[in-house]
N, C-alpha and C positions, 0 to 999 in steps of 0.2 A: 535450518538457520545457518548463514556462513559468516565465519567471521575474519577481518581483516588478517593478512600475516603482519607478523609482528619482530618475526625473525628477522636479523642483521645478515646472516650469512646463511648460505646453501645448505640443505643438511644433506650428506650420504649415508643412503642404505649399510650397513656394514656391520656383521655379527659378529664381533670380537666379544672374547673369554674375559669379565671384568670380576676382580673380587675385591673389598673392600671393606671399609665400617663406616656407619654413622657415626659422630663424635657427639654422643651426651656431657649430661654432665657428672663429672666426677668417674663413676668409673664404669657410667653407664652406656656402653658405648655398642654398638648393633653390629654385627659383623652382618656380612652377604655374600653373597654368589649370582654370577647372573650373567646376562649379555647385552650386550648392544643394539638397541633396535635401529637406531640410526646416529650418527655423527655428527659436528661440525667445526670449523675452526674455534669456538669459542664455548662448547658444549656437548651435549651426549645423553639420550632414552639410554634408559638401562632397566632393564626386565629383570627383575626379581622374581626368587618364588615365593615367598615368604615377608609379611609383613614387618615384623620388626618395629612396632614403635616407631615409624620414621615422620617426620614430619618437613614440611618446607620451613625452610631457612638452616636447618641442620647442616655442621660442616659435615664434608664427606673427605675420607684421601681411600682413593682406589688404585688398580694397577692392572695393566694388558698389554696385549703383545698386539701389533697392527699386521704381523705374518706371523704362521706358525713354527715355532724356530729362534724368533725373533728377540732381539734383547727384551726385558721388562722395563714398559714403562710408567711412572710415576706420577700422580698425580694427586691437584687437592683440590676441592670445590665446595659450593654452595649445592643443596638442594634447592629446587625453585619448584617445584610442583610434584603431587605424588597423586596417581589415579588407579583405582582398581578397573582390573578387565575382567573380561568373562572366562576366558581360560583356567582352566583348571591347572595348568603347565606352569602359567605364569601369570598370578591372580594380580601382582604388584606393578605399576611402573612407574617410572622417575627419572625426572628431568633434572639433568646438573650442568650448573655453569662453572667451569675450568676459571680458579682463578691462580694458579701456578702448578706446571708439569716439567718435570725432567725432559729434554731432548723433543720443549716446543716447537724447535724449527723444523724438524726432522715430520713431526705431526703435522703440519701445518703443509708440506712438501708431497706428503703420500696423500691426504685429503686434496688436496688442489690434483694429483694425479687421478684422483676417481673420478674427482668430479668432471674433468676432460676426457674419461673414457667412459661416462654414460651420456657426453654433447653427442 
C-alpha cells in the first residue's frame, strides 16, 4: 500500500549526534540520546534507543551540532509521530516538528546546501 507524501519540504539523509528530553508534566520529563535519521527545513527522525514514555504531541527541546566541531544548536518542538522498528540498535523513532531553534537561518542554509549536493 502507498501512500500520498504529505511532507511540505525535502527531507536529507543526515546523522547528526541529538540529545534532549520529552517535556511531561510536572517533573516528569524523558531525557534521550539518539541521532538523526533524516532532516528537513521544518523538522527531524530521530532514533532513539529507548522508549521512554514518549508520546505524540509531547513538547521536546533538543540539541546538535550540523559539523563535528561545530557550535550547539538549540532547539524546541512538538512530537508528531513515534514508531517502533525492528532493530535491536534502535527499537524507537520519532518525528518532530521544529517550532523554534537558535541560529534557524544558519540551519536552513547547510540543509538547502545538501540538498544541492545530492541534485
Amino acid at each position: 500500500m502507498e501512500f500520498p507524501e504529505k511532507r511540505r519540504y525535502e527531507r536529507v539523509h543526515l546523522t547528526l549526534p541529538v540529545n534532549g528530553q520529552c517535556l511531561g508534566t510536572g517533573a516528569n520529563n524523558h531525557p534521550f540520546e539518539g541521532e538523526t535519521k533524516d532532516v528537513s527545513f521544518e523538522g527531524l527522525c530521530i532514533k532513539i534507543n529507548r522508549p521512554n514514555g514518549f508520546e505524540a504531541g509531547q513538547k521536546v527541546n533538543f540539541s546538535t551540532r550540523l559539523y563535528q566541531g561545530d557550535f550547539l544548536i538549540k532547539g524546541e518542538g512538538n512530537v508528531c509521530w513515534i514508531h517502533s522498528l525492528s532493530s535491536p540498535d534502535w527499537p524507537i523513532s520519532m518525528g518532530v516538528i521544529v517550532t523554534r531553534m537558535q541560529r534557524y537561518s544558519l540551519w536552513l542554509e547547510r540543509i538547502e546546501d545538501k540538498i544541492i549536493q545530492m541534485s
